[in-house]
N, C-alpha and C positions, 0 to 999 in steps of 0.2 A: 279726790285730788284733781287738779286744773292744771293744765299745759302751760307754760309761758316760751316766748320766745323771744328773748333777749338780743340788741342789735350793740356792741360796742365799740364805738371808735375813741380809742387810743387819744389822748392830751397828749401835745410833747413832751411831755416829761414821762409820761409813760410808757411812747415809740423811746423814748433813751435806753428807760429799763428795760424792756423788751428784747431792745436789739441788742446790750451788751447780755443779758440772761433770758434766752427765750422761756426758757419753764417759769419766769415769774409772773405769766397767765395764771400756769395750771398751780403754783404755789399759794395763789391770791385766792382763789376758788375752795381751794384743800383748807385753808385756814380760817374757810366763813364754817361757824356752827350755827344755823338756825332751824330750830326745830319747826317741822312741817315743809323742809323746804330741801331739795336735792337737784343737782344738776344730774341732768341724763346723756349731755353731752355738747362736747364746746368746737367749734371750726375757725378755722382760718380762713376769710375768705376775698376775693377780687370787689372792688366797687369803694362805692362809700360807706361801709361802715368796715370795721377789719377783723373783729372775729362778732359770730352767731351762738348763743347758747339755746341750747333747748334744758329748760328746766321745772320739776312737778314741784308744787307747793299746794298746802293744805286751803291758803286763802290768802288775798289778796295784801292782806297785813303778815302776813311769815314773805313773800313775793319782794314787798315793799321794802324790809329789813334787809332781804339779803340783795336785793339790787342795791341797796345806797351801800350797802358792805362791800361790794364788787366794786364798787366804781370809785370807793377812796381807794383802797388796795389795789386795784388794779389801773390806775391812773388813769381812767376812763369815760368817756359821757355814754350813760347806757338808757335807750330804749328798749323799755317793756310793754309786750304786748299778747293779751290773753289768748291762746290759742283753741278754737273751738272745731273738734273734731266734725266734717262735714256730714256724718249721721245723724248727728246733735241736731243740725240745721235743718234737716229734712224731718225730722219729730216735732219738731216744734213749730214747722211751717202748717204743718197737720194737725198741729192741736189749734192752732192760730184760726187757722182757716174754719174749724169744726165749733170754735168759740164763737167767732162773728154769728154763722147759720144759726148758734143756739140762743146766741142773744137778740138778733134778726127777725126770730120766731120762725124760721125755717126750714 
């Protein structure tokens, strides 16, 4: 399973719904079924975008479904972006590196 980390800023007509029912985030969320795909958790948060999701999905096509599902129901424009654990990076920077030397002749 793969991280995503979701950026959504709010259409005005979604800051309407919102501000007159704030749980119709966490209602819009509750009502996506996509199988391979679960949110782990949603914020509110300062800046430009207005809330952050962190969410696990099987693969980039379960990811895909349930973002475009979040963001009609949630009146939203949402950035998704794959989250890669930084242990991930340090293994692979080592196998990178061990690839070059063996193909180098090294």
């Amino acid at each position: 399973m793969a991280i995503y980390i979701q950026l959504l800023t709010l259409s005005p007509e979604g800051r309407e719904k919102a501000l007159e029912d704030p749980e119709s985030i966490l209602r819009a969320q509750g009502s996506i079924s996509v199988p391979g795909a679960q949110v782990l958790g949603i914020y509110s948060v300062l800046g430009e975008c207005d809330f952050v999701n962190i969410v696990e999905a099987s693969d980039n096509t379960a990811m895909a479904r349930f973002s475009m599902e979040l963001g009609v129901r949630a009146g939203a424009h949402i950035t998704t972006m794959p989250a890669i654990p930084i242990g991930r990076m340090e293994e692979a920077e080592g196998q990178g590196s061990a690839k070059l030397e063996t193909e180098a002749g090294t």
